[in-house]
VOPAGU-2260 file (C-alpha; in pm, 1 decimal, decimal comma):
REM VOPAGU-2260
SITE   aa  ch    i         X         Y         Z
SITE  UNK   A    0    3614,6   -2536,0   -1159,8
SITE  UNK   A    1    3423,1   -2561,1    -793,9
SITE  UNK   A    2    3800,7   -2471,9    -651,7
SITE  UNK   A    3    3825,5   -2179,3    -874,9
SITE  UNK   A    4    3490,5   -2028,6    -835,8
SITE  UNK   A    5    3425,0   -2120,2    -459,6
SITE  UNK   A    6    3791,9   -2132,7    -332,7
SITE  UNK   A    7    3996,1   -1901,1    -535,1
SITE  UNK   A    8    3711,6   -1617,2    -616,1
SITE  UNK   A    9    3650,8   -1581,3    -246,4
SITE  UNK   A   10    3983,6   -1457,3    -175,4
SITE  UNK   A   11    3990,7   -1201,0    -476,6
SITE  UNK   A   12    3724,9   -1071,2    -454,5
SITE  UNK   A   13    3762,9    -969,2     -48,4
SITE  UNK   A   14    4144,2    -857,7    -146,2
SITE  UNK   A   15    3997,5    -658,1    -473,0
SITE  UNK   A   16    3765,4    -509,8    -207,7
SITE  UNK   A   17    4021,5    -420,2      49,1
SITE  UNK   A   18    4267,6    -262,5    -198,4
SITE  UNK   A   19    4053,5     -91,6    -432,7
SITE  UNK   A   20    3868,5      27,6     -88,3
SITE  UNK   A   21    4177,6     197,7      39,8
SITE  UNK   A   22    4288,7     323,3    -281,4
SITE  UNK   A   23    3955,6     517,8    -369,6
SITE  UNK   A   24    3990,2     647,9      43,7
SITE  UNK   A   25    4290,9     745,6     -14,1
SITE  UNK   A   26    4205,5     977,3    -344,2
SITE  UNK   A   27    4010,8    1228,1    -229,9
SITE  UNK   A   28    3658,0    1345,0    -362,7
SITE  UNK   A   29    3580,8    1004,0    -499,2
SITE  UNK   A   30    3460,2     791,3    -163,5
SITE  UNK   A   31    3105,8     851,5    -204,1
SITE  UNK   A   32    2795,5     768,5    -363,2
SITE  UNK   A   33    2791,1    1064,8    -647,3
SITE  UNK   A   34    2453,8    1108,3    -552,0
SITE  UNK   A   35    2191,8    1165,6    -808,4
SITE  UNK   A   36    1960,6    1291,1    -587,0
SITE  UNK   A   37    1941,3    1664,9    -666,1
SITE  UNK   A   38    1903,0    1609,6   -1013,5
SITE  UNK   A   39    1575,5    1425,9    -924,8
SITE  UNK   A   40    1432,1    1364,0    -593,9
SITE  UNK   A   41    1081,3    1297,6    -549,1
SITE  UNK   A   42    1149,9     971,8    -808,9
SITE  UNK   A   43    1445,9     903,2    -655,7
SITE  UNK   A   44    1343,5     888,5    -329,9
SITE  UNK   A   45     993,0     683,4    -389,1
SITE  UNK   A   46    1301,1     395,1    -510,6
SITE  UNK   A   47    1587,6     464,7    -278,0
SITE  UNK   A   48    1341,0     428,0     108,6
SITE  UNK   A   49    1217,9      71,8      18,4
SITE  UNK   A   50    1599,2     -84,0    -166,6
SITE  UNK   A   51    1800,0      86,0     137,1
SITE  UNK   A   52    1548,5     -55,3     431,7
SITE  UNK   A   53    1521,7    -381,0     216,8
SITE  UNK   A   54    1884,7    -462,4     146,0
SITE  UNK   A   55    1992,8    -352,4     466,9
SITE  UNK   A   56    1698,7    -585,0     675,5
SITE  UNK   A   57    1836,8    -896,5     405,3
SITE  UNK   A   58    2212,0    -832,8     438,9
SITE  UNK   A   59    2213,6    -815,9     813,1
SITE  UNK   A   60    1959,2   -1115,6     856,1
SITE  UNK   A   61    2233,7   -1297,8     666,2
SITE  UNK   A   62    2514,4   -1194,9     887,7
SITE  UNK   A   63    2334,8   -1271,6    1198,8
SITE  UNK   A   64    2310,0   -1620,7    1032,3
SITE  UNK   A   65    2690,1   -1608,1    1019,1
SITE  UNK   A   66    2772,5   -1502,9    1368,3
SITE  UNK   A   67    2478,8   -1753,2    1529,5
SITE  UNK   A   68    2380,6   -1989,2    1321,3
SITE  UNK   A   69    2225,1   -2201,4    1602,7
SITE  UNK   A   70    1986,9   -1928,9    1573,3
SITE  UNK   A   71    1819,5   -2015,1    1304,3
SITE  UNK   A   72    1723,3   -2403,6    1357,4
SITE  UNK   A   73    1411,7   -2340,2    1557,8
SITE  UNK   A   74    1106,9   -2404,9    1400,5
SITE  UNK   A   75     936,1   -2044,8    1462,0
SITE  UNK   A   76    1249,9   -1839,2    1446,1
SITE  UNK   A   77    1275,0   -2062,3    1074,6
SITE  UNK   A   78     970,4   -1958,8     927,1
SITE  UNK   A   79     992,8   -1593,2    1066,3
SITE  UNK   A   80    1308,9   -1572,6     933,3
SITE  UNK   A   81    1193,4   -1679,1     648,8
SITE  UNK   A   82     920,8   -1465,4     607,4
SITE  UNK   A   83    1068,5   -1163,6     691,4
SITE  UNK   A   84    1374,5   -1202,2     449,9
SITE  UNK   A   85    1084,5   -1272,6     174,6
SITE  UNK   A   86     938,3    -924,0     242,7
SITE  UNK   A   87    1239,2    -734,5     228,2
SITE  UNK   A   88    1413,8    -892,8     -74,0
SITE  UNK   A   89    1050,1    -812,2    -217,8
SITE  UNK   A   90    1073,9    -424,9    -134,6
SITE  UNK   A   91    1489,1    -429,9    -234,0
SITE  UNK   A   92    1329,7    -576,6    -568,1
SITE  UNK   A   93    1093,2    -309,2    -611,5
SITE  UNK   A   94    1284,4     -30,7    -501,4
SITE  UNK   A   95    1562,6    -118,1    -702,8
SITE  UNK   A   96    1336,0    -108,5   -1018,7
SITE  UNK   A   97    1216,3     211,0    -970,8
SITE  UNK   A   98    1612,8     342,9    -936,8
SITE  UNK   A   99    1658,8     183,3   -1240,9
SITE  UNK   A  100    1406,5     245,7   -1434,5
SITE  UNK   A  101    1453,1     649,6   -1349,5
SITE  UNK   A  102    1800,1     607,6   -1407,0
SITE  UNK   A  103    1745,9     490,4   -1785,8
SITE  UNK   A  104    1424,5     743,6   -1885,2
SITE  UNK   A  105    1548,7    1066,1   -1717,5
SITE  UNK   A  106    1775,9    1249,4   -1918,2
SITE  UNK   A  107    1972,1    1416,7   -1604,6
SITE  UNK   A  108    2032,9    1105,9   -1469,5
SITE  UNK   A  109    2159,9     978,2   -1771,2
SITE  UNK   A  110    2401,1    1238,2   -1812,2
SITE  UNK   A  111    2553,8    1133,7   -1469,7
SITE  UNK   A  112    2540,1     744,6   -1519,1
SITE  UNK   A  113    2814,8     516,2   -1657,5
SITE  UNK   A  114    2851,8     161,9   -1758,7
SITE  UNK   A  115    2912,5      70,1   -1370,9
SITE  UNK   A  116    2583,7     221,1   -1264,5
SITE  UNK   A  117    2391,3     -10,4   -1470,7
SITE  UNK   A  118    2621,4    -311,3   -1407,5
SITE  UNK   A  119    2609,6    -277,5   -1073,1
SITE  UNK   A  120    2187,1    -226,4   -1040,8
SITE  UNK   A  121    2170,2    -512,1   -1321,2
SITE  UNK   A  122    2390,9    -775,1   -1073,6
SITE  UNK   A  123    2215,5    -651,7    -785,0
SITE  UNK   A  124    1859,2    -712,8    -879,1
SITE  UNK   A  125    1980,2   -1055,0   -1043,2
SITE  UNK   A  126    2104,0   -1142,9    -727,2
SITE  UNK   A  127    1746,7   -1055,2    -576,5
SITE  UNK   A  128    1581,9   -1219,5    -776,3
SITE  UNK   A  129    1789,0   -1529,4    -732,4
SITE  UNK   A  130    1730,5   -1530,4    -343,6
SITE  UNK   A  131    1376,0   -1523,1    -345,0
SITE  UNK   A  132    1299,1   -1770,9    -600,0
SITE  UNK   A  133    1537,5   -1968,9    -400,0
SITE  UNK   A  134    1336,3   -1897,8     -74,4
SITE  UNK   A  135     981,4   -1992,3    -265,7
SITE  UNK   A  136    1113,0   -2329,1    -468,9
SITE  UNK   A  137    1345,4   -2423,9    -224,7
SITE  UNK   A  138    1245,5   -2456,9     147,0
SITE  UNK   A  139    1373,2   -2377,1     405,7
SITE  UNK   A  140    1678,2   -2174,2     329,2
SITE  UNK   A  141    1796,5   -2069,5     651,1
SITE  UNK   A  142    1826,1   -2398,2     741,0
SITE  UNK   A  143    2081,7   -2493,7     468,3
SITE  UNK   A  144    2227,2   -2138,1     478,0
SITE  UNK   A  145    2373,7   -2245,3     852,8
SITE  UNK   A  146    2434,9   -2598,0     779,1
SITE  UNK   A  147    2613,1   -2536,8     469,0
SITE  UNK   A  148    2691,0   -2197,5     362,6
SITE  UNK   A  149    2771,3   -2048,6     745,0
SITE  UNK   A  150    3055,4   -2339,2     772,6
SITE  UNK   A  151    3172,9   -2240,6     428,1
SITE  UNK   A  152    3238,7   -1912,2     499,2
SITE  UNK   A  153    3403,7   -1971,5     810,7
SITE  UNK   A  154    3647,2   -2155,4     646,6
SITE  UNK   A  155    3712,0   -1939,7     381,9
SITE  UNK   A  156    3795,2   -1635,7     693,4
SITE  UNK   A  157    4041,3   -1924,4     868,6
SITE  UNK   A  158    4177,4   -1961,6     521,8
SITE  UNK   A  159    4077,3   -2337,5     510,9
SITE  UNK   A  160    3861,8   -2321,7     249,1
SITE  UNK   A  161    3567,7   -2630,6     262,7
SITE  UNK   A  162    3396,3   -2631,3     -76,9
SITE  UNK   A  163    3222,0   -2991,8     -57,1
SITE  UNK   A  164    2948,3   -2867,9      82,9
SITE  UNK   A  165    2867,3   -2569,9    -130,3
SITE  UNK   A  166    2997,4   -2774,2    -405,9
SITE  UNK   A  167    2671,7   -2974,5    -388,0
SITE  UNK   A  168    2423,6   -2735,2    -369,6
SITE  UNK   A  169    2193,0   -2700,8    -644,3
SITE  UNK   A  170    2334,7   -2462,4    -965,5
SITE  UNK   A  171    2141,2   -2207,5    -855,6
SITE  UNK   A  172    2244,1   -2104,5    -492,6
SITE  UNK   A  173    2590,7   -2160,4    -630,6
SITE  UNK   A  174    2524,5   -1911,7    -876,3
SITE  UNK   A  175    2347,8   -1672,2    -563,9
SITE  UNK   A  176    2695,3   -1763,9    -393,4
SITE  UNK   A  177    2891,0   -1662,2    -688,5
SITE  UNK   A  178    2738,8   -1347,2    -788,4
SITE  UNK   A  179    2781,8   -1244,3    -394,5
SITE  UNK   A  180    3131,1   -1227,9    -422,9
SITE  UNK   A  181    3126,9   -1098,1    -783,8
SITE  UNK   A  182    2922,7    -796,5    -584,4
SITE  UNK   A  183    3212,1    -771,7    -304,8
SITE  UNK   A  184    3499,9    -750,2    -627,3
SITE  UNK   A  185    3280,8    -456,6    -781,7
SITE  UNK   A  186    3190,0    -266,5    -427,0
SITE  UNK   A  187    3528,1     -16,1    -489,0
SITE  UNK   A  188    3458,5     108,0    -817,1
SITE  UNK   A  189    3079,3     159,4    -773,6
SITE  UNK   A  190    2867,3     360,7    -599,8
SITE  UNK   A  191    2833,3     110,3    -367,4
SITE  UNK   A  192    3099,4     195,9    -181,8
SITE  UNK   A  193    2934,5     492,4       0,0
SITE  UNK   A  194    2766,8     261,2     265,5
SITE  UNK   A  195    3178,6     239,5     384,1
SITE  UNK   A  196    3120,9     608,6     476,7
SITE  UNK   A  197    2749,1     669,1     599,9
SITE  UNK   A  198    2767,1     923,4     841,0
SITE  UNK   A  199    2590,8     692,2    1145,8
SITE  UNK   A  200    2730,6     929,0    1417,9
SITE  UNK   A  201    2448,2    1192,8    1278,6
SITE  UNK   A  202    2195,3     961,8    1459,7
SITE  UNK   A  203    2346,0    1022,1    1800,2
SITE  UNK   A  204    2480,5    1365,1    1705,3
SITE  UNK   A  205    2298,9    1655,8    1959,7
SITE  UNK   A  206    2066,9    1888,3    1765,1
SITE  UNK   A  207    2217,8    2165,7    1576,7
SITE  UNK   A  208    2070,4    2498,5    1719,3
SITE  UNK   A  209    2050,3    2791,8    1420,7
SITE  UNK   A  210    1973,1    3144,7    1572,7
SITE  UNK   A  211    1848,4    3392,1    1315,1
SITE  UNK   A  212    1905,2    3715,8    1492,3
SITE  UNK   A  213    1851,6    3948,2    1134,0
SITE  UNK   A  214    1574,1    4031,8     954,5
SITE  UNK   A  215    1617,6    3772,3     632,5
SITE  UNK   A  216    1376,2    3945,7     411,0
SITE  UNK   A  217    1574,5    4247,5     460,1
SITE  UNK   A  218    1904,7    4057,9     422,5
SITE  UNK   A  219    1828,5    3906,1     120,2
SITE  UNK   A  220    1708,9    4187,7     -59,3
SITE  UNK   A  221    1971,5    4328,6    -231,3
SITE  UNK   A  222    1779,5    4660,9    -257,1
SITE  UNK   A  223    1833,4    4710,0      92,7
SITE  UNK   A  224    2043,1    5015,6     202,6
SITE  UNK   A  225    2349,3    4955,5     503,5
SITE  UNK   A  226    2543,6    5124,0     750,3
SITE  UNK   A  227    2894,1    5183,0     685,2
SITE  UNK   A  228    2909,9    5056,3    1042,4
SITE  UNK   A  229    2678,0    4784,3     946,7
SITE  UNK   A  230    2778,5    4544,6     725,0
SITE  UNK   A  231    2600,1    4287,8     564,1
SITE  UNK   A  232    2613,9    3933,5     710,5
SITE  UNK   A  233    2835,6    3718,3     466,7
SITE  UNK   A  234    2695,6    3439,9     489,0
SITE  UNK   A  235    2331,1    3530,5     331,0
């Protein structure tokens, strides 16, 4: 069973994720988020801040784990990295309440969520929930995260896959490691897979510069008389 779940699942649940990835790119007007956003927004917004900043802070605290993992042995980069994975995994939690509690009491929402929505928001704050009770009853967790997990998953990328290790862990981080790549599988047919697309350049994109060189009230009114050599501006 520890070969299926910790040497086969790892492998298709990254190929499920490539494929199903390039298959929903490659079908347009389906890679995004189907954003709920203008059917509620004050709600939705009060939930969506605190999950995005706190999965994002958690998911690349893990990966720089990955990449240095000698990083992490020190005894005050430990505890801040401790402490600071602890805060965010707190605000993903309560973030993704709120999205999930408005997504199950208001009726537009409803009428725009299916069974993946709910599966998806259900695994995630599982998962959560998972990682900080392992982080309060089980110390130290970045420590054993690069002694044990980072090694693991280099393995699995140089297709040498090294279970023992993970193998021995307690049931539940091998349930936190199982549920990760049960994520990954899901990622294409979710809503998840809009982080694939963010549009990042708009951070270092130059201001856009709108000149209103017409009278708008005038414009808009549709009382307004015109020119037969003035026309009215198409685009209001």
């Amino acid at each position: 069973m520890d070969g299926l779940l910790f040497g086969a699942l790892p492998y298709v649940a990254l190929t499920m994720f490539v494929v199903g990835t390039i298959y929903r790119y490659r079908n347009g007007f389906k890679y995004s988020s189907l954003s709920s956003q203008f059917l509620e927004s004050k709600k939705f917004y009060t939930g969506s801040v605190p999950f995005h900043v706190g999965i994002l802070v958690v998911f690349f605290a893990h990966l720089i784990a990955v990449i240095f993992p000698g990083f992490t042995f020190g005894g005050s980069t430990l505890v801040t990295m401790e402490t600071i994975m602890l805060a965010f995994s707190i605000m993903a939690v309560v973030g993704l309440v709120l999205l999930f509690i408005r997504r199950i009491t208001n009726e537009r929402v409803i009428m725009v969520t299916n069974k993946m929505d709910i599966v998806i928001e259900v695994l995630l704050l599982v998962q959560f929930i998972i990682g900080i009770y392992i982080a309060v009853s089980l110390k130290w967790g970045s420590a054993w995260y690069a002694s044990d997990m980072v090694p693991y998953l280099w393995s699995i990328f140089t297709f040498s896959p090294d279970i023992a290790a993970v193998a021995a862990t307690p049931y539940l981080i091998q349930a936190h490691i199982i549920l990760a790549f049960v994520i990954i599988l899901l990622i294409p047919f979710s809503r998840l897979v809009h982080f694939l697309v963010a549009p990042l350049h708009y951070i270092a994109r130059p201001y856009q510069v709108v000149r209103w060189n017409w009278d708008k009230k005038k414009i808009r009114d549709p009382n307004t008389p015109w020119e037969e050599s003035v026309q009215r501006p198409k685009n209001n």
